[in-house]
ChimeraX commands (.cxc) that place a marker at each C-alpha (Angstrom):
marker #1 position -8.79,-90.97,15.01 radius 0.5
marker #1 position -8.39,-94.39,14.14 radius 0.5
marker #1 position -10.30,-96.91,17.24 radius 0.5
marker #1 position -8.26,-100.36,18.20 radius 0.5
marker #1 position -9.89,-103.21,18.99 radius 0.5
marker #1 position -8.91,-106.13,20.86 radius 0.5
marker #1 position -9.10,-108.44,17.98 radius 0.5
marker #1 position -6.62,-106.18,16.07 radius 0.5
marker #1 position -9.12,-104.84,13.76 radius 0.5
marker #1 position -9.39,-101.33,12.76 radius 0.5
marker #1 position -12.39,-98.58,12.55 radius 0.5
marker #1 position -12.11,-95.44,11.82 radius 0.5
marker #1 position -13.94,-92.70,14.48 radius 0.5
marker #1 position -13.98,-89.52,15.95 radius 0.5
marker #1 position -13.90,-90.83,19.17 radius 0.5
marker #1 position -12.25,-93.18,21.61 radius 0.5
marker #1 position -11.31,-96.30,20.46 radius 0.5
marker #1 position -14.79,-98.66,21.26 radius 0.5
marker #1 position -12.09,-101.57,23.52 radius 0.5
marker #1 position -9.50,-99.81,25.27 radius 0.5
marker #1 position -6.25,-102.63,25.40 radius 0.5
marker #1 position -6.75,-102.91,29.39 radius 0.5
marker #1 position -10.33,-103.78,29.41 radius 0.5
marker #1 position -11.57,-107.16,30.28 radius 0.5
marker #1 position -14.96,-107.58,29.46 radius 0.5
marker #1 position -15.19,-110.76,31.98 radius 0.5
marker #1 position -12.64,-113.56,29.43 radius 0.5
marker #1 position -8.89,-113.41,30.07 radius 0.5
marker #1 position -7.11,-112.12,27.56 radius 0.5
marker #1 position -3.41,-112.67,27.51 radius 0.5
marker #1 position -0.83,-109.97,28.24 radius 0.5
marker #1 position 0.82,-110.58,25.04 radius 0.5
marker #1 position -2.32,-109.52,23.18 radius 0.5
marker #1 position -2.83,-106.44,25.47 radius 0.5
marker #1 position 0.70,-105.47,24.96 radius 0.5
marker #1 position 0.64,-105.54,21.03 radius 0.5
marker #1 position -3.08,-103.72,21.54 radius 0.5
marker #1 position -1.41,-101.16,23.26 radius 0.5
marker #1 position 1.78,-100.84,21.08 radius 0.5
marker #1 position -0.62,-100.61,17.93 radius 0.5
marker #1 position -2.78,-98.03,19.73 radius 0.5
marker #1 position 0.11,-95.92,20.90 radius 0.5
marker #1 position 1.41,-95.95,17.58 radius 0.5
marker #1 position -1.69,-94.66,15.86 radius 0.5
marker #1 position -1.74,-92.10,18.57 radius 0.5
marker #1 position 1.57,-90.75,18.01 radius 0.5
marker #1 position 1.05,-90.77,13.90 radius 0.5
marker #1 position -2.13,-88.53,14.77 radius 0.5
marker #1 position -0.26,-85.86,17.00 radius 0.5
marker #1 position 2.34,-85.98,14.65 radius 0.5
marker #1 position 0.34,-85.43,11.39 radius 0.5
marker #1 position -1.53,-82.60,14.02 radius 0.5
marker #1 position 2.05,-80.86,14.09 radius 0.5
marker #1 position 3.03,-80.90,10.89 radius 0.5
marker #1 position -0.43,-79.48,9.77 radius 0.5
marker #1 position -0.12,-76.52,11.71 radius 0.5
marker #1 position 3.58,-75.93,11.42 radius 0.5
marker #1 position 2.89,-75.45,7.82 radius 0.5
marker #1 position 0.11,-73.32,8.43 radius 0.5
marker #1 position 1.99,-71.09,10.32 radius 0.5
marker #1 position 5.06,-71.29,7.49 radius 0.5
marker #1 position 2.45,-70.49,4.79 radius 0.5
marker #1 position 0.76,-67.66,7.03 radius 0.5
marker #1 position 4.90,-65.85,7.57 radius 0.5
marker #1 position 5.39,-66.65,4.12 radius 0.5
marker #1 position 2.42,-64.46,2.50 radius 0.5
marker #1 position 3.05,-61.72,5.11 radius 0.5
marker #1 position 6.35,-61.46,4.44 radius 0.5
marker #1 position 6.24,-61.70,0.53 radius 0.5
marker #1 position 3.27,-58.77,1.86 radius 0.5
marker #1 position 5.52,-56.78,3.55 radius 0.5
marker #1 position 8.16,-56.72,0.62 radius 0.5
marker #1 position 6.07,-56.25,-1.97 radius 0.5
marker #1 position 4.66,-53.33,-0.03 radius 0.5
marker #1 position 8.21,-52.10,0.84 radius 0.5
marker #1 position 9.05,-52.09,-3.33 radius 0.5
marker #1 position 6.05,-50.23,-3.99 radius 0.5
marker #1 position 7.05,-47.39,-1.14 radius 0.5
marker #1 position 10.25,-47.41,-2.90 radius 0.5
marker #1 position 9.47,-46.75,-5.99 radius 0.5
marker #1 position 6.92,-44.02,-5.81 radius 0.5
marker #1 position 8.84,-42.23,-3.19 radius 0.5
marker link #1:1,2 radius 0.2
marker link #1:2,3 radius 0.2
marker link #1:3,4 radius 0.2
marker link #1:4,5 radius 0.2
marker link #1:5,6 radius 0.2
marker link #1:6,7 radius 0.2
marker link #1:7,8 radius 0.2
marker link #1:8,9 radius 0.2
marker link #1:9,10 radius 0.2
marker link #1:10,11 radius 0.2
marker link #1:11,12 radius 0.2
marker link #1:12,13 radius 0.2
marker link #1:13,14 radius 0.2
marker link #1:14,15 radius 0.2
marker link #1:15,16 radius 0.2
marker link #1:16,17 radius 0.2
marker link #1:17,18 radius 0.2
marker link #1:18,19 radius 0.2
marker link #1:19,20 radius 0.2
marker link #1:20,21 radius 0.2
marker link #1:21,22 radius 0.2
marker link #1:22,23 radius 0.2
marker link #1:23,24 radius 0.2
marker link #1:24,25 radius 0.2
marker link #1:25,26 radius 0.2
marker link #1:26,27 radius 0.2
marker link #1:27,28 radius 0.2
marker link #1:28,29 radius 0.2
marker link #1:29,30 radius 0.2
marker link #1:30,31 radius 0.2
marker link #1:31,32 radius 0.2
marker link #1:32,33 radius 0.2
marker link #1:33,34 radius 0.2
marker link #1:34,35 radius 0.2
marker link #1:35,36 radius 0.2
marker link #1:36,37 radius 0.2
marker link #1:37,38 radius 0.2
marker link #1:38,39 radius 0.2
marker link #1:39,40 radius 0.2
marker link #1:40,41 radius 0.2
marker link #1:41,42 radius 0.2
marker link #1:42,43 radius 0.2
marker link #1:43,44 radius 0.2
marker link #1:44,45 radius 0.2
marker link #1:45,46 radius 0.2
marker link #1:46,47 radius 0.2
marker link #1:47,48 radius 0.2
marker link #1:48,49 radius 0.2
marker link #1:49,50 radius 0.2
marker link #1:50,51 radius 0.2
marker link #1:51,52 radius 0.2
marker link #1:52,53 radius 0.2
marker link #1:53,54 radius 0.2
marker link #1:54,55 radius 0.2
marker link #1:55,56 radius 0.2
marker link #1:56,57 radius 0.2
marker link #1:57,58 radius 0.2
marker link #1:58,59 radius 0.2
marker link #1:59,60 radius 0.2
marker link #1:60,61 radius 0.2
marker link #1:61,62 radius 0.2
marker link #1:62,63 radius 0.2
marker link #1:63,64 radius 0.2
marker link #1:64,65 radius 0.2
marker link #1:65,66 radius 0.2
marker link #1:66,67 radius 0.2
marker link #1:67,68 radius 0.2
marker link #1:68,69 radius 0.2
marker link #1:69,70 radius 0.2
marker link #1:70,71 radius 0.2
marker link #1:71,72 radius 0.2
marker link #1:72,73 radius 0.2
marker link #1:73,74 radius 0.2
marker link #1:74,75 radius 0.2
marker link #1:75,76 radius 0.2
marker link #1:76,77 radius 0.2
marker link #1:77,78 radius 0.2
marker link #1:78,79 radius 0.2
marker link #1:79,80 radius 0.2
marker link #1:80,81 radius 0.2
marker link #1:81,82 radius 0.2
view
């Protein structure tokens, strides 16, 4: 997953991002910059979960797909001999 820091800079990590958007580490930092932190890490978030769903959802299509081409290929085969 992609870590957001305050500064609007990017790293790339397996882990939580490094500066959450509601941390203060003892400076003020204005609510517009929190708000755009947060709307870039939500974003990112989103994009993750959604490229998580659309992985397995074609995993899953691919796994009916060979079972069913299985099944009829089995099916023609029973057919013919018998």
């Amino acid at each position: 997953m992609t870590a957001v820091h305050m500064d609007g800079k990017f790293q790339e990590k397996n882990a939580r991002p490094m500066l959450h958007p509601f941390c203060n580490l003892g400076n003020e930092v204005d609510e517009e910059r929190q708000r755009t932190a947060l709307r870039i890490y939500k974003s990112i978030v989103i994009r993750e979960k959604r490229k998580l769903l659309l992985l397995s959802f074609i995993k899953r299509e691919k796994t009916w797909r060979e079972t069913t081409a299985k099944r009829l290929i089995n099916f023609h085969f029973y057919a013919i001999i018998t």
